[in-house]
C-alpha angles and dihedrals in degrees: 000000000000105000121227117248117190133205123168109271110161119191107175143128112269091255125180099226078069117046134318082245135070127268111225127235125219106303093042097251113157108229132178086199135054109207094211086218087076087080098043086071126078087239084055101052102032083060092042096044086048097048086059097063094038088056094067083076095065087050103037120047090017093130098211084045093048086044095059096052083043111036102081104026124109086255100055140025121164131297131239081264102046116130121198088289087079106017085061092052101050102072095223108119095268101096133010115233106227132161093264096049098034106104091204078096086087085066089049102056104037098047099051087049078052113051088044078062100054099037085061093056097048091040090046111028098052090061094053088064093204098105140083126244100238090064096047073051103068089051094055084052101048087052096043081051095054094041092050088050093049095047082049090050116030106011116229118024135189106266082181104080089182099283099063131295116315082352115136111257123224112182136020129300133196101180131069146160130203123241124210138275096246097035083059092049091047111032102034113017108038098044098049085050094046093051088041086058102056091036113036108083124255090234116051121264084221135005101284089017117147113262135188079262099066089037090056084051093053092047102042089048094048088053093051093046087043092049090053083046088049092052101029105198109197083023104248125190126262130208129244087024107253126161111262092251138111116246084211083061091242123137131230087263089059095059093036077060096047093045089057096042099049092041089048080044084064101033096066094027090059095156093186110347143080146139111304109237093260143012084254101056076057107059107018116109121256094040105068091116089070141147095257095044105100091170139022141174099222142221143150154217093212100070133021089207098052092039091061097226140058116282100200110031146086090266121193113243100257150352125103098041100303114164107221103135092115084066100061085054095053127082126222094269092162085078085079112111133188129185133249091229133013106269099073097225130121124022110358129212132243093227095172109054133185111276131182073228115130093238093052119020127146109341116219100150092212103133131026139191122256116245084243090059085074101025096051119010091039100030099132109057099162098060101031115064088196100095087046095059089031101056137039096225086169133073100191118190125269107164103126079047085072092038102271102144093195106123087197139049130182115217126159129009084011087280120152113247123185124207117296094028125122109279097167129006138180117217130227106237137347097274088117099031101111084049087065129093113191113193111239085244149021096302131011116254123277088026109088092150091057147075100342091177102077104245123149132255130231117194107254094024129113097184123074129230158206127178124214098270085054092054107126139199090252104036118050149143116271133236113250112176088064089047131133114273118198137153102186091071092105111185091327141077098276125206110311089149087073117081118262115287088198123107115260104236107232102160138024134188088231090065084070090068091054103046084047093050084039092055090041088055097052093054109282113145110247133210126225119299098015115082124143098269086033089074096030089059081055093066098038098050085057090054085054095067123084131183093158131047103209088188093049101037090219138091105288106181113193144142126206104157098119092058094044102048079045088059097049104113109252088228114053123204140187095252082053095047082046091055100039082050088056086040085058102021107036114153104354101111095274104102105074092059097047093053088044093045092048101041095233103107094106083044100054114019094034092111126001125173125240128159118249132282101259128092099266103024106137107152110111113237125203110218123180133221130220097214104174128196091248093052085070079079114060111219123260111257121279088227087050096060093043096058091046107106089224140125124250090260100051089045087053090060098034086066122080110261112264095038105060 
């Protein structure tokens, strides 16, 4: 199959949702004008087509984007090196979100380009008559897609982009109105996903193309956000104010039913997808392309142009489509220091380097992990495989990879260690915690050489340690799954200053089996086979399943599914389907939503503990989040609201309550 290389071509009006300026097409001629018959040609809509897919860069792996669907979950707060652009997002009294701080601004500006886009090629193509209907389709997908991420985010959005509602827009507008939640579920999302569906193929058109398979996800998952809008639990505010009705006369339940229906459709009609045999097919490098992925933003090793970024440079975190949102995720391992002999003392060695390696990667200590991350979402790390290919819970030593000869460090306890031995490690639980001694700082005394980082110490042992509720703003595990990939690293280090050439996972066929147990659980009728701990148990049967020990670097074959699909509660709730998503999902830009969708942010991510933000801090701290009704709405840009020719008081109105 041809596979589908993007590059960002971006063929859109010069709307005012977007930038003052105008986008380029694909010669990179400015233009104030967009002639529709431009899309009535193959050059047109190939461009056009092509832009839809490049603009997923600018949204996934766009690291202030990812930390605001990550900071202030239960899953993730900021890091010892976070700027505004976390701290704001965290809730916890160190930053205030606004909508001049709030990064969900880099969702703002690149859908609406988008869906212009797209609205040009459905309007346009479809009078040319000369194509055919599964390529209109993609657009129809990509527009229903930005439009489902922006109700999510924002609430209401314009569906009148200056030239009519979902009409493509040609030249620049300053003036705009928001249309309602449910207009823009009704009018603009449901309709594009239910004629994808008929029309998109079942196969790709490409490799990463989007199929009838993608299109059933999104609308299943639509319906069932739509359905928990509909009911409002914990009566949440909406923006602009609407009564919580349906104007197709239908009730929460009806779309509960319709969500189970569509995601159980695409369950048993797969075409050419399914679940990968373990956790660990799905994550490791080498294998993003797979079976399970629906939907990627891609990039590549193969070509820096078609990658989108540099391959062998010190590349900035983000901009153009550049995918660094595994650094912000990763803490600055390379402090680590052993010593050359055994007493600790003179010029340590950086033991632990930076390596384009997917355990280790760019550091930029910006977000952490919560301590609850490993005490309770992660709270069984024998059974599920899924810590394991989720953390790096072991630094191993580089250090001939960066040019040290010596064949022989000395690291805790003034034990000898040899390259690719356990330098740090992060234990699973507190078992041993009473056997441990932590330094009050970054080294012990009389140790200058060793350590710096503040991690404890066990007799016998060479490695040092920290268990989770040790875990620090400033030393953490990483996270692996959304680790560099490289193979033209050699015997070296590699490039792990360049941003990350791997695909940034959006979709997945397992997400089919939890809308569906999520709909089940809210009422939806199921058939035989398929309740709602019928398809957890699917997924966790899968997590059951090794083939490959992280902690251990070495085969590890092992299948657990009958215990793990034993231990699934017999009744499934919500709280259980939210943890199993964190369990399967953690850290990849899900959990905000799902927090949002499901009204439990303030529940579940209200507090969380962490210790505190200096090299051996390892006293766990409570801190509290004031997580208000209206914060389940992000604010409209700031830039958004400047370019508007409103008044202040329309303005005023214009901007979701609680941010004005």
């Amino acid at each position: 199959m041809k596979h589908l290389f993007i590059k960002s071509i971006v063929v859109s009006a010069c709307f005012m949702l977007v930038s003052s300026g105008c986008k380029k097409i694909l010669e990179e001629e400015p233009r104030s004008f967009y002639d529709p018959n431009f899309f009535k040609t193959e050059k047109g809509v190939q461009g056009g087509i092509t832009s839809q897919y490049a603009h997923l860069r600018f949204i996934y792996g766009q690291p202030y984007f990812y930390n605001s669907l990550e900071t202030g979950t239960d899953e993730y707060t900021w890091a010892q090196s976070a700027d505004a652009n976390f701290k704001d997002a965290d809730m916890s009294g160190v930053g205030n979100l606004t909508p001049a701080s709030s990064r969900s601004d880099v969702l703002w500006g690149t859908a609406f380009s988008n869906i212009n886009t797209a609205s040009g090629i459905i309007e346009n193509a479809a009078l040319a008559g000369t194509f055919p209907a599964s390529l209109i389709a993609e657009a129809r997908f990509f527009r229903a897609f930005d439009y489902f991420l922006l109700v999510q985010t924002f609430g209401g959005v314009p569906l009148d982009l200056g030239a009519g509602e979902l009409k493509f827009n040609t030249a620049p507008s300053r003036l705009s109105v928001r249309n309602t939640v449910p207009e823009v579920y009704t009018k603009a999302v449901f309709p594009d996903l239910v004629q994808a569906i008929d029309e998109l193929p079942v196969a790709p058109r490409v490799t990463g193309g989007v199929t009838k398979t993608v299109a059933r996800l999104y609308l299943a998952k639509a319906y069932l956000t739509y359905g928990w809008w509909l009911q409002n639990p914990n009566n949440i505010p909406t923006y602009p104010q609407t009564a919580r009705t349906d104007p197709d006369g239908h009730d929460a339940q009806w779309y509960f039913q319709k969500a189970y229906d569509i995601a159980v459709e695409a369950i048993d009609n797969p075409g050419n997808f399914g679940l990968e045999n373990t956790f660990y097919d799905l994550h490791v490098g080498g294998n993003d392309r797979n079976r399970e992925m629906l939907l990627y933003a891609d990039h590549t090793q193969e070509s820096e142009f078609y990658n989108g970024a540099c391959l062998a440079c010190f590349d900035s975190e983000s901009g153009n489509g550049r995918n660094g949102a595994s650094w912000m995720v990763t803490f600055n391992y390379t402090v680590i220091r052993s010593s050359p002999d055994a007493t600790g003392t003179g010029a340590g060695i950086s033991s632990v380097q930076r390596e384009a390696a997917q355990a280790l990667g760019r550091p930029y200590t910006r977000m952490a992990p919560t301590i609850g991350a490993f005490t309770n979402t992660f709270a069984d790390k024998t059974l599920d495989s899924r810590y394991d290919g989720t953390f790096t819970s072991v630094f191993r030593g580089n250090w001939p990879k960066g040019g040290t000869a010596n064949a022989t460090l000395y690291n805790a306890n003034g034990l000898p260690v040899t390259p690719g031995q356990p330098i740090l490690t992060f234990l699973p639980d507190e078992t041993l915690a009473p056997t441990i001694t932590y330094p009050s700082g970054a080294t012990f005394p009389g140790r200058p050489a060793v350590n710096n980082i503040g991690a404890g110490e066990i007799p016998g042992r060479a490695d040092f340690v920290i268990t989770p509720r040790a875990i620090s703003r400033i030393v953490f595990p990483n996270l692996w799954k959304l680790g560099v990939y490289r193979t033209d690293n050699g015997s070296g280090l590699g490039q792990p200053n360049a941003t990350s050439t791997r695909p940034f996972k959006i979709a997945k066929f397992s997400e089919l089996y939890f809308i569906a147990a999520e709909a089940a659980v809210k009422g939806a009728t199921t058939v035989a086979g398929k309740s709602a701990r019928d398809l957890i148990n699917v997924i966790r049967a899968r997590a059951g399943k090794w083939k490959f020990s992280n902690r251990d670097n070495a085969a590890f074959v092992a299948d657990n599914s009958a215990a793990m699909t034993a231990a699934t509660p017999a009744a499934i709730d919500i709280n259980y389907i939210l943890a199993e998503r964190s369990r399967e999902y953690f850290g990849e830009g899900h959990r905000w939503f799902d927090l949002v969708r499901t009204q439990k942010w303030n529940e579940l991510a209200g507090s969380y503990e962490i210790a505190g933000a200096a090299y051996g801090n390892h006293t766990p701290q409570t801190f509290n989040r004031t997580i208000n009704p209206t914060h389940y709405l992000r604010p409209i840009p700031q830039d958004q609201m400047d370019r508007m020719a409103l008044t202040a008081e329309e303005k005023a109105a214009y901007q979701n309550p609680g941010y004005q």
